[in-house]
DOKOL-234512 format. One line per 8 residues: number of its first residue (from 1); their letters; for each residue x, y, z of C-alpha. Coordinates in steps of 0.001 Angstrom, whole numbers, plus 524288, in hexadecimal, padded with zeros to 5 digits. Each point is the difference from the previous one (the first is absolute). Layout:
<mimars>
NUM	a	X,Y,Z  ...
</mimars>
This chain:
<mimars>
1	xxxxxxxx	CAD6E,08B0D,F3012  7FB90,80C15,7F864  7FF29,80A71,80BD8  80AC9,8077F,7FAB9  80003,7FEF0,7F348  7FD9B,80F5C,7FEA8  80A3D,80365,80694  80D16,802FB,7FA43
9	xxxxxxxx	8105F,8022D,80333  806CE,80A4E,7F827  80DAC,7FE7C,7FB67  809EF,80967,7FB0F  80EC9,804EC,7FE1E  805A2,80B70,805EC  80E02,80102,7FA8A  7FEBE,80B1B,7F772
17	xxxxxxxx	7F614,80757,80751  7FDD4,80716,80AD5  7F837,7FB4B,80BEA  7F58B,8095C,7FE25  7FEDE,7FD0D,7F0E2  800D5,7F046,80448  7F4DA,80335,8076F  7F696,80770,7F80C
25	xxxxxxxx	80248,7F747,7F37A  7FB48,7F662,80A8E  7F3FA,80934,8056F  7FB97,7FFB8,7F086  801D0,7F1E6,7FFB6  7F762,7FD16,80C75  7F6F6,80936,7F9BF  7FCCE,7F7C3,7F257
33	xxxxxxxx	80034,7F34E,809C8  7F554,806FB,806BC  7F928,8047B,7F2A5  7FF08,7F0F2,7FD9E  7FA44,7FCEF,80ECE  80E11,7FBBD,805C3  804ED,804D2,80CE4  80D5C,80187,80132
41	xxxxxxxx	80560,7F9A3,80D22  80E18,800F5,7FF2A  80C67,80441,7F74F  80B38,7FA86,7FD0F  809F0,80766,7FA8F  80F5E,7FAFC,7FC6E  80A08,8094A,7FD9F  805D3,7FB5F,7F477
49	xxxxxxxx	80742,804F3,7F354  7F845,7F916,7F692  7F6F1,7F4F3,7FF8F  803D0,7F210,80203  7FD87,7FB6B,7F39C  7F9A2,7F194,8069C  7F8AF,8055C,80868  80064,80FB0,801A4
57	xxxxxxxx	802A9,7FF9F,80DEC  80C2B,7FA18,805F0  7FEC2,7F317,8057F  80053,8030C,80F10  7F479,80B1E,7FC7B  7F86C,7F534,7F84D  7FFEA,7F689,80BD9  7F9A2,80B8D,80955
65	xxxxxxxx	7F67C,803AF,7F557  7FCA7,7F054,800F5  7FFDD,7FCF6,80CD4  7F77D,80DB5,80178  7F3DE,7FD2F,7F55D  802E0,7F0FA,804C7  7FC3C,8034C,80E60  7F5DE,809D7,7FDB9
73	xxxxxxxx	7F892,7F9EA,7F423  80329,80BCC,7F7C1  7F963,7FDB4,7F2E6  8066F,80A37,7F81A  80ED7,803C9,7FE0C  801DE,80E31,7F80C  80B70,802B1,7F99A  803C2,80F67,7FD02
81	xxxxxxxx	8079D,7FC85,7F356  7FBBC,7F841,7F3E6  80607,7F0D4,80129  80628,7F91B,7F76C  7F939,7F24B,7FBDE  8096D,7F804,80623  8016F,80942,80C84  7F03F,7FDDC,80021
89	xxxxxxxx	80118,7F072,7FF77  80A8C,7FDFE,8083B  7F7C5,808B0,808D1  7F540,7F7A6,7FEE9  80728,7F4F3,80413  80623,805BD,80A0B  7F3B5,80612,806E0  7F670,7F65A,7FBFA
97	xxxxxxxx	803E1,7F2CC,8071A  7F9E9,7F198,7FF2D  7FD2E,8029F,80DFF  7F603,80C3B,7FC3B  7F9A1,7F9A1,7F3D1  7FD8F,7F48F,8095E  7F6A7,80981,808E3  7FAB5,805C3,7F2F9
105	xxxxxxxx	807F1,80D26,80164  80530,80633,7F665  807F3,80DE0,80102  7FE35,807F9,7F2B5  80C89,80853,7FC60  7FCE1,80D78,7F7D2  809BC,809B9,7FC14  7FD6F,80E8D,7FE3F
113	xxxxxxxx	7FB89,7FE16,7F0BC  7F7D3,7F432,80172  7F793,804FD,80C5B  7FF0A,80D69,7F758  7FB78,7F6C6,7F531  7F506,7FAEB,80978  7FBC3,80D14,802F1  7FE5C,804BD,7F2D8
121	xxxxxxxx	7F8E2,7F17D,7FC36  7F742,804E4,80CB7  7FD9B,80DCC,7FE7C  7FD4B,7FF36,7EFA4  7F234,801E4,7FD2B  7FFC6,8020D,7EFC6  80395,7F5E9,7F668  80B51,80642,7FBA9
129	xxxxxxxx	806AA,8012A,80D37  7FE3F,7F1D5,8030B  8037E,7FBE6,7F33C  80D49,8088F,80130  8030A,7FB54,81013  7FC66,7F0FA,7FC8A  8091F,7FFED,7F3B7  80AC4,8080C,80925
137	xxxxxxxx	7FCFE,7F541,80B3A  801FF,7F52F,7F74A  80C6A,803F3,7F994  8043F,800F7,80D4C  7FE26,7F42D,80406  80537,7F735,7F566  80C2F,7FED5,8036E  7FCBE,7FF3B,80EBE
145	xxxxxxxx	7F6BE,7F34B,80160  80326,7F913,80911  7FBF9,7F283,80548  7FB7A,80615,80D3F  7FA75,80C3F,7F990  7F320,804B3,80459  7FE4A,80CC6,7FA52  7F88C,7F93B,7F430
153	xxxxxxxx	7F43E,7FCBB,809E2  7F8BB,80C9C,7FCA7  80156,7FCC4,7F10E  7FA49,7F36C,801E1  7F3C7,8043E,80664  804E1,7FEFD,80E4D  7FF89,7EF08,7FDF2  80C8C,80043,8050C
161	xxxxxxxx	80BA4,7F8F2,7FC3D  80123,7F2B9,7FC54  806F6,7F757,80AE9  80CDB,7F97D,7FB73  80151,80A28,7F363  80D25,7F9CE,7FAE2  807E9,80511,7F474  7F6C1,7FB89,7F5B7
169	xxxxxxxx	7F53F,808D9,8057A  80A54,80A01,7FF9A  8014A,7FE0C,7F341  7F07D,801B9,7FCE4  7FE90,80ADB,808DF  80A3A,805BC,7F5B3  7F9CE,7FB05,7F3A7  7F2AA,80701,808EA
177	xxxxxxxx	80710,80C0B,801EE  805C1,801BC,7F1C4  7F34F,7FE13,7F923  7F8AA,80ACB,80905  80AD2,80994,7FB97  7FEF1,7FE0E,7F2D4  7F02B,80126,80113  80150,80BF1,809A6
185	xxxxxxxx	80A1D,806A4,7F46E  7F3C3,7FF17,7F654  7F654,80377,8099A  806C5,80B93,802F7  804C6,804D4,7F320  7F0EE,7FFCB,7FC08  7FD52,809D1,80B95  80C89,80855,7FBEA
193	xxxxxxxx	7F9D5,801F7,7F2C5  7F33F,8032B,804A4  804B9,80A9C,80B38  80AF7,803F0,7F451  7F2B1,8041F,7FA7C  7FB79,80482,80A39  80CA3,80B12,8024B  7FD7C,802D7,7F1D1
201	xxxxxxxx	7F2F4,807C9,8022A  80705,80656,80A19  809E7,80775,7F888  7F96D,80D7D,7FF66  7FD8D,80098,80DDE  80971,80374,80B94  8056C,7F516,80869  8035A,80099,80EAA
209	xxxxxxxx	8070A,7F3C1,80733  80202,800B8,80DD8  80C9C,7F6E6,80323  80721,7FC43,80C87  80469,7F6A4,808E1  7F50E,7F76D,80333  7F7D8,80460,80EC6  802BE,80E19,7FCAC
217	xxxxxxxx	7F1FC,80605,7FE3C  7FE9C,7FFDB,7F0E7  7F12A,7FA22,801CA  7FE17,809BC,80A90  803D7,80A6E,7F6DF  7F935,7FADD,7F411  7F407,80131,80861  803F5,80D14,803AD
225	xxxxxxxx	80270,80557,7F221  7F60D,7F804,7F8C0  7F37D,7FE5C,80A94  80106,7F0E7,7FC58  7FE03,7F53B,8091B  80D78,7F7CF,7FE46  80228,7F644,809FB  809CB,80747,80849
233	xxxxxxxx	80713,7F74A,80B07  80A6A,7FFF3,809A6  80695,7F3B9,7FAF5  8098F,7FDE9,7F68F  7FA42,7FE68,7EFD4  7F202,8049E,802AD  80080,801CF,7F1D7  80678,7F64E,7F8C8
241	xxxxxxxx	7F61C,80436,7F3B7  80080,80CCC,7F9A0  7F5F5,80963,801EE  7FBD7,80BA9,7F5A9  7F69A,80AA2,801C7  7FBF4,80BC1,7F8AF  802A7,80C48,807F7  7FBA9,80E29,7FBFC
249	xxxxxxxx	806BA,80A65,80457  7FA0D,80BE1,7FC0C  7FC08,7FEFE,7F202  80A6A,7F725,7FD7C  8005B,7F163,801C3  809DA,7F6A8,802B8  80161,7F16E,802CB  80548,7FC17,80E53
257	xxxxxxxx	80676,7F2A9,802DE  8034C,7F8F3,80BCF  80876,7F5DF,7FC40  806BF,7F4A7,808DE  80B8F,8057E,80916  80D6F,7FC67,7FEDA  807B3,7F7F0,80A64  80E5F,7FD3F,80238
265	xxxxxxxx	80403,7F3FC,7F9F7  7F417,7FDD2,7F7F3  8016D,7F42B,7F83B  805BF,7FF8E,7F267  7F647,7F8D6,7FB61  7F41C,8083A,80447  803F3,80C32,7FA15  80111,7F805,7F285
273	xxxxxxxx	7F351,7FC2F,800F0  7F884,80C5E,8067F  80632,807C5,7F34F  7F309,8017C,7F956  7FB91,803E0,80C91  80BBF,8091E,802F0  7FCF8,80796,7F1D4  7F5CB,807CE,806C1
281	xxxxxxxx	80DFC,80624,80706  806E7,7FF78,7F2D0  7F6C5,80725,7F9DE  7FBC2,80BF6,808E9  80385,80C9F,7FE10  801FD,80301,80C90  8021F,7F673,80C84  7FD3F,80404,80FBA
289	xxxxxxxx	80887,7F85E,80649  7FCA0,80016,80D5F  809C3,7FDA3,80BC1  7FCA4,7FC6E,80F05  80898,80AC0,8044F  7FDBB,7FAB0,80E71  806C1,7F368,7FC6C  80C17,7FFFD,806C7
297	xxxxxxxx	80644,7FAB3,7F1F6  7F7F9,807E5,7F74A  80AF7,8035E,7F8B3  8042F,7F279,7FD0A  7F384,7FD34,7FADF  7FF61,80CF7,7F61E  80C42,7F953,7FBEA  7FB01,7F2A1,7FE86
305	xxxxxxxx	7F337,805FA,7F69B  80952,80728,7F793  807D0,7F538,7FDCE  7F4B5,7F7DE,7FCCA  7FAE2,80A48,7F5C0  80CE5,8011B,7FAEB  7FF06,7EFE9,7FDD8  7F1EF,802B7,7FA15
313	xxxxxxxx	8045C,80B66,7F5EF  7F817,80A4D,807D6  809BC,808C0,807DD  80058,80B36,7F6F3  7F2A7,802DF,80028  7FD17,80DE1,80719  7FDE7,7FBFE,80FEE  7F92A,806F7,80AB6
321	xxxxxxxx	80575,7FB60,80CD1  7F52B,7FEA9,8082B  8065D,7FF9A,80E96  7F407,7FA5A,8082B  7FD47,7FD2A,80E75  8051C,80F73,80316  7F987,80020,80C1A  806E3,7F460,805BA
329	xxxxxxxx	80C5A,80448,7FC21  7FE0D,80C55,807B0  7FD38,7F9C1,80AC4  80C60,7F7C2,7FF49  806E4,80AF7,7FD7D  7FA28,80BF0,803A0  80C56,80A2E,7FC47  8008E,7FA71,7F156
337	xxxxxxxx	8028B,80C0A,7F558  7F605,7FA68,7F5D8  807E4,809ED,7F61E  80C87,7FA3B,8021C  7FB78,7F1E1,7FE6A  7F6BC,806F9,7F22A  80F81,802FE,7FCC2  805D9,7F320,801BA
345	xxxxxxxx	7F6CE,7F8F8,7F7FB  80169,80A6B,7F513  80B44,7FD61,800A2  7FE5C,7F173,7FD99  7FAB1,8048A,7F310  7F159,80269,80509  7FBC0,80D3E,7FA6D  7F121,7FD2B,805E8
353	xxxxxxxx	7FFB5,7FC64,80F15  7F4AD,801B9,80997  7FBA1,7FC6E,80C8D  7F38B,7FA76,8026E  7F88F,7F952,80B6C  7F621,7F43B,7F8A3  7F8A8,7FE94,80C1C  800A7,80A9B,807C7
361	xxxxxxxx	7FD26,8075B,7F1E1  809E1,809C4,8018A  804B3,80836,7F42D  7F78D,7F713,7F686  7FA0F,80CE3,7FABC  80EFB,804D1,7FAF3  802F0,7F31E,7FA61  7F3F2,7FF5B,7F96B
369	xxxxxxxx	80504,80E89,7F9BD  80CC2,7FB01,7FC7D  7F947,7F4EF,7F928  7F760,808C8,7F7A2  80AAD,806DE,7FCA8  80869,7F47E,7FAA7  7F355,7FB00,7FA2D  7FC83,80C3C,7F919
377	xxxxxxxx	80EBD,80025,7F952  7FEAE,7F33A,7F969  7F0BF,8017B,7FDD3  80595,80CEC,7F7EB  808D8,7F849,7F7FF  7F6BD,7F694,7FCFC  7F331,80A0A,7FD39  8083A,80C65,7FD60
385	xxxxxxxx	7F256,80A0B,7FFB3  7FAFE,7FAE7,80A83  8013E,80B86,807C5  8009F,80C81,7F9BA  80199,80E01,802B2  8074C,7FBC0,80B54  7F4D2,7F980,80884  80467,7F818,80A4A
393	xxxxxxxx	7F68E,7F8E0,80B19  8056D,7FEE3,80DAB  7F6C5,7F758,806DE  807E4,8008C,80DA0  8086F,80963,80890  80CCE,7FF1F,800A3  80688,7FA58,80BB1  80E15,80153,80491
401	x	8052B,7F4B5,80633
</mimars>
């Protein structure tokens, strides 16, 4: 009885948020369900002050959720927060009864950081970013095998699992799952030396990361900026692998990255491994971080990349605030003083902020001044006669938004 295995229940808390925030963490959730092919049918929200440490939800809450993915053959059961091993099995116990593994049906239980994990193992196309989300994945996991667990299906080659897996297979699986880690640490220290080389030869030459939350329009922009082809989508993690191009603006060139966006929540263990990766942030001179200022959160989300550049040793390097989607915002709200909100974020400690429109390719032209301009400074510092007798090259006019 597979029919609904792609569809999925989301679960969350609500005591210490608001309603509206309950409900957009819970939009973003749907959304990565639906970046892996899962529908979301119904919620299930429990307001509660903290976790029940068995099971997450309290015990009345856990016999709708049952009776609900029971009735309707729901294959998948999302969880908002991270659980704990032993919330996870007694999950699995509770949710996955003799009476469903007699009709061959089996409901799969993610939380927010292992269905993030899938979607990085999914949307990774070099070596080094599967190398980095499979070692992340796996350390995961350890401590979370259980003896209904399915997520190790895709590992095996989609063979499925093996019927009656009792403690002893556990056991293996671990063994399994410990060996891979320690080969996947090699594997991937070997690629960190070779792109470590790689940075090296880069050292004279200005570099340009674009940062943000992830489903912002970095790719758009990079496309914008650089006239490359990067795979720009509207899903979340369209680039999981970072992408560096040579730009030229003027006479001066400059090396433009798109590197993976940022996401609430985003599991310990993948930023430890995407560090190597992450080094093309650490080590730009200057960063774009772009913002979806139509988001109705898009504030909470400037707050969430900062934080997350703070925890990867890039926050002081000089920012741009790039505030995109202008042209929706104006339309949701059409009386907005675009100088007062330039204020506010100045004084958030952004000296550069601009407003830009990826798609409708509004004030690209002034952003693309305002990046020559920063580029030229540190291209100065590094080739100091570069320009002399005061020659400058202004490639585009100036824009006012």
């Amino acid at each position: 009885m597979k029919e609904n295995s792609d569809k999925a229940v989301l679960v969350a808390l609500s005591s210490t948020r608001a309603q509206e925030e309950t409900d957009e963490h819970l939009d973003e959730l749907a959304f990565l369900a639906e970046t892996m092919g899962i529908k979301t049918v119904n919620r299930f929200v429990q307001n509660l002050p903290h976790p029940d440490p068995r099971t997450f939800l309290g015990k009345g809450k856990i016999g709708e959720l049952k009776a609900y993915v029971h009735s309707g053959k729901i294959g998948n059961v999302i969880f908002d927060e991270d659980l704990t091993p032993s919330q996870l099995k007694n999950l699995e116990r509770e949710l996955n009864t003799k009476e469903l593994q007699e009709e061959d049906f089996k409901i799969r239980i993610y939380d927010r950081s292992l269905l993030i994990l899938d979607i990085f193992l999914w949307r990774a196309q070099t070596a080094q970013a599967r190398t980095q989300v499979e070692l992340a994945r796996n350390q995961y996991l350890l401590p979370r095998l259980t003896r209904l667990w399915t997520h190790l299906e895709r590992q095996r080659g989609g063979t499925g699992t093996r019927g009656g897996a009792g403690e002893k297979e556990i056991e293996t699986d671990r063994r399994n799952i410990r060996f891979q880690i320690t080969l996947l640490k090699e594997k991937l220290e070997k690629i960190e030396k070779q792109r470590a080389t790689q940075r090296k030869a880069r050292t004279n030459v200005v570099r340009v990361a674009l940062v943000g939350y992830t489903n912002v329009g970095k790719s758009t922009l990079m496309n914008l900026l650089s006239g490359s082809g990067v795979l720009a989508e509207n899903k979340l993690f369209a680039t999981v692998d970072s992408t560096v191009r040579k730009v030229v603006f003027g006479t001066i060139p400059f090396l433009l990255s798109d590197t993976v966006g940022f996401i609430r929540k985003l599991p310990h263990h993948l930023i430890e491994s995407f560090k190597s990766t992450l080094d093309e942030v650490r080590e730009a001179d200057l960063l774009l971080h772009v913002v979806d200022l139509a988001h109705p959160f898009h504030d909470n989300q400037i707050e969430v990349v900062m934080k997350t550049l703070e925890e990867i040793g890039a926050a002081s390097i000089p920012t741009v605030l790039v505030l995109n989607k202008i042209d929706l915002f104006r339309e949701q709200h059409p009386d907005v003083n675009l100088e007062e909100m330039r204020g506010f974020y100045r004084q958030k400690g952004f000296v550069d902020v601009i407003f830009v429109s990826a798609t409708a390719n509004e004030n690209i032209n002034a952003l693309k001044q305002l990046l020559f301009e920063r580029i030229k400074e540190r291209h100065l510092q590094i080739y100091p006669n570069f320009m002399k007798d005061g020659y400058e090259f202004s490639p585009w006019p100036t824009e006012t938004t």
